[in-house]
C-alpha positions as CSV (number, residue, x, y, z in Angstrom):
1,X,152.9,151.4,125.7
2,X,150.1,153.9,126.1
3,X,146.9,152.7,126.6
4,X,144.2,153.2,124.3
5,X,141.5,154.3,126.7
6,X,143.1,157.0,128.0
7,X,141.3,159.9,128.7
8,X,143.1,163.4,127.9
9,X,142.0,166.0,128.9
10,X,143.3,168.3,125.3
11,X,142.2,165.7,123.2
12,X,138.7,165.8,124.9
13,X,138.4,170.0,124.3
14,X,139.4,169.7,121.1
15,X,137.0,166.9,120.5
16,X,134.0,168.6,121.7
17,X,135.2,171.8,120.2
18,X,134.9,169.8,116.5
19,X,132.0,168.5,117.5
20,X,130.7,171.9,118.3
21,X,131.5,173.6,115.0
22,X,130.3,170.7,112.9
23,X,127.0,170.7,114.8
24,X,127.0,174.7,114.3
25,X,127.5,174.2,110.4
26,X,125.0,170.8,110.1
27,X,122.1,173.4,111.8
28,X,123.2,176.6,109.6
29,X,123.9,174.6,106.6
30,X,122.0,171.8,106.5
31,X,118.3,172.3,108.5
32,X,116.8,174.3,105.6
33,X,118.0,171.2,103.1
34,X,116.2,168.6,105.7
35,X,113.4,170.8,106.3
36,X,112.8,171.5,102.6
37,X,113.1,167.7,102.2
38,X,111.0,166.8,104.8
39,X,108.2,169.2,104.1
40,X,108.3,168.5,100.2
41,X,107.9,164.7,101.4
42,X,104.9,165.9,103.7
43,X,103.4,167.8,100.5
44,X,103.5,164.7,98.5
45,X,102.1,162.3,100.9
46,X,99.3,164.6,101.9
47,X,98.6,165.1,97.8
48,X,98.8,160.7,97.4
49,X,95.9,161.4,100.3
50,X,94.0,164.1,98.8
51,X,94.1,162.6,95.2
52,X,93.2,159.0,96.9
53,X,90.2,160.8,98.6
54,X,89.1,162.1,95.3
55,X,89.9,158.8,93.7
56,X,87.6,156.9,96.4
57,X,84.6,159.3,96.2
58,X,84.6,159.6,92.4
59,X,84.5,155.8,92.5
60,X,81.8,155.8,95.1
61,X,80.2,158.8,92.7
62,X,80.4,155.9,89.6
63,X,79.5,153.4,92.0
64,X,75.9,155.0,93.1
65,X,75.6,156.5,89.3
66,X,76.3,152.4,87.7
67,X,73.9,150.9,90.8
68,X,70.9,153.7,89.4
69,X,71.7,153.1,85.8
70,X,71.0,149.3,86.7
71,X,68.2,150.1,89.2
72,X,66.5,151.9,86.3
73,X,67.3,149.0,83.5
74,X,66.0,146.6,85.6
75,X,62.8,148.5,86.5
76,X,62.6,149.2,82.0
77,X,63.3,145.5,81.6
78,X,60.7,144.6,84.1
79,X,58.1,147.1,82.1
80,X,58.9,145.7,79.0
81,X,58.4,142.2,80.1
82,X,54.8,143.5,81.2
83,X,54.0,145.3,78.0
84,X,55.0,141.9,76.3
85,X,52.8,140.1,78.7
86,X,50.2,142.5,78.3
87,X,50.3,142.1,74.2
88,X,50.2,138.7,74.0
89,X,47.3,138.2,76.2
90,X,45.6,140.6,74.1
91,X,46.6,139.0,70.6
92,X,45.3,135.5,72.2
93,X,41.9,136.8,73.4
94,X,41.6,138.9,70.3
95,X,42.3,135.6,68.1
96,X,40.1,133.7,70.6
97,X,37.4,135.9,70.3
98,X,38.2,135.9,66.3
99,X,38.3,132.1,66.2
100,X,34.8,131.8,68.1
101,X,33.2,134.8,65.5
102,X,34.5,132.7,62.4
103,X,33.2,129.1,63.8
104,X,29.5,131.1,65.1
105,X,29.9,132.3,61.0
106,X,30.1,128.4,59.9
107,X,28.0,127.1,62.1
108,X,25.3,129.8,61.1
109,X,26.0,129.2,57.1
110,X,26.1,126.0,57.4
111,X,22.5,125.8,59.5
112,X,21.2,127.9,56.3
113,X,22.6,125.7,54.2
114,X,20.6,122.6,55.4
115,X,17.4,124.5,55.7
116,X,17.9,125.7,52.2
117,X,18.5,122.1,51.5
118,X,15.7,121.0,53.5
119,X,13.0,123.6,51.9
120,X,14.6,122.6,48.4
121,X,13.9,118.6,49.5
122,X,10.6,119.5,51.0
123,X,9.3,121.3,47.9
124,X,11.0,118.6,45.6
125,X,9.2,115.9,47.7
126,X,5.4,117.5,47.3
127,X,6.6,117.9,43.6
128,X,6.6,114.6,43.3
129,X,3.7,113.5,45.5
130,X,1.7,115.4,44.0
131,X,2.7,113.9,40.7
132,X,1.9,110.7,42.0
133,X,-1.4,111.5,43.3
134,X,-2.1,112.9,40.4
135,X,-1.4,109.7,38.7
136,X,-3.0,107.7,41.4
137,X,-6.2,109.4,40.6
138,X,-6.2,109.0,37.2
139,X,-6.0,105.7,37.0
140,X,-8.4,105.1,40.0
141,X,-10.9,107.7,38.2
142,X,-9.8,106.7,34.7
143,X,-10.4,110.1,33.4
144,X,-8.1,112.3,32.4
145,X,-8.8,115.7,34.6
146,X,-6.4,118.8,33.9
147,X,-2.9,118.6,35.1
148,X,-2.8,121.7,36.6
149,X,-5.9,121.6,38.6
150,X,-4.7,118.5,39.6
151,X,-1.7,120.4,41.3
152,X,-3.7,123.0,43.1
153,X,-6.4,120.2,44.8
154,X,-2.8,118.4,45.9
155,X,-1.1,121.3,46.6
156,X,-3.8,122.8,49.2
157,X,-4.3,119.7,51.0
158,X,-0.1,119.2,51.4
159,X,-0.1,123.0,52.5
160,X,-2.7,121.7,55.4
161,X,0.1,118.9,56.4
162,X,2.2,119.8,59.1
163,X,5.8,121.4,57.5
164,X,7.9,119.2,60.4
């Protein structure tokens, strides 16, 4: 039996001689192929990168653009709150300030109502003092004098009374 592991020396050329020739055809036929392959796959990935590098600073671009929108709602919602603020304390003093002028407009009507009352009471009180005086004196005189002089003599004596 021959063995296996034989080394001979024909069978060795002619093996290196195949191996020669495919390797001569693999680099004429088949480098451009790889090449092309490898240099489309380059293309693509540096594209994924490019287009991810767009991706990330249009996001950043949206990011900065949402965060000023905000900064800028926040600083109009804070304005508004103030303006609100602002308007209500107005409305409150300026129906403070109408409250105190209506109850200064009662208070004055009604202290012109009671001295109105009070002159009215005053006059209707001499009225009828002097009535009674006159009747008083009548009868203490037992003459009749006339009425209405009557009324003057009482009348210029009550107007020398005190008016509290």
């Amino acid at each position: 039996m021959e063995r296996i592991m034989d080394i001979e020396p024909g069978l060795m050329i002619w093996t290196i001689f195949s191996f020669l020739i495919f390797l001569a055809i693999l680099i004429k036929f088949g480098t451009k192929p790889l090449l092309n392959g490898l240099t489309a796959r380059e293309n693509r990935i540096k594209d994924a990168i490019e287009n991810a590098d767009k991706a990330n600073e249009q996001a950043k671009k949206i990011l900065k653009e949402s965060e000023e929108k905000l900064s800028s709602a926040q600083l109009e919602m804070a304005d508004i709150i103030h303006k609100g603020k602002t308007q209500a304390e107005e409305l409150i003093k300026k129906a403070s300030e109408e409250a105190d002028k209506i109850k200064k407009q009662k208070v004055d009507e009604a202290i012109r109502e009671i001295d109105r009352n009070k002159e009215s009471a005053i006059k209707q009180l001499r009225t009828e003092v002097a009535g009674l005086v006159v009747a008083a004196t009548e009868k203490i005189l037992d003459e009749t004098l006339d009425k209405e002089k009557h009324y003057k003599i009482v009348d210029s004596y009550i107007e020398k009374l005190p008016t509290n």
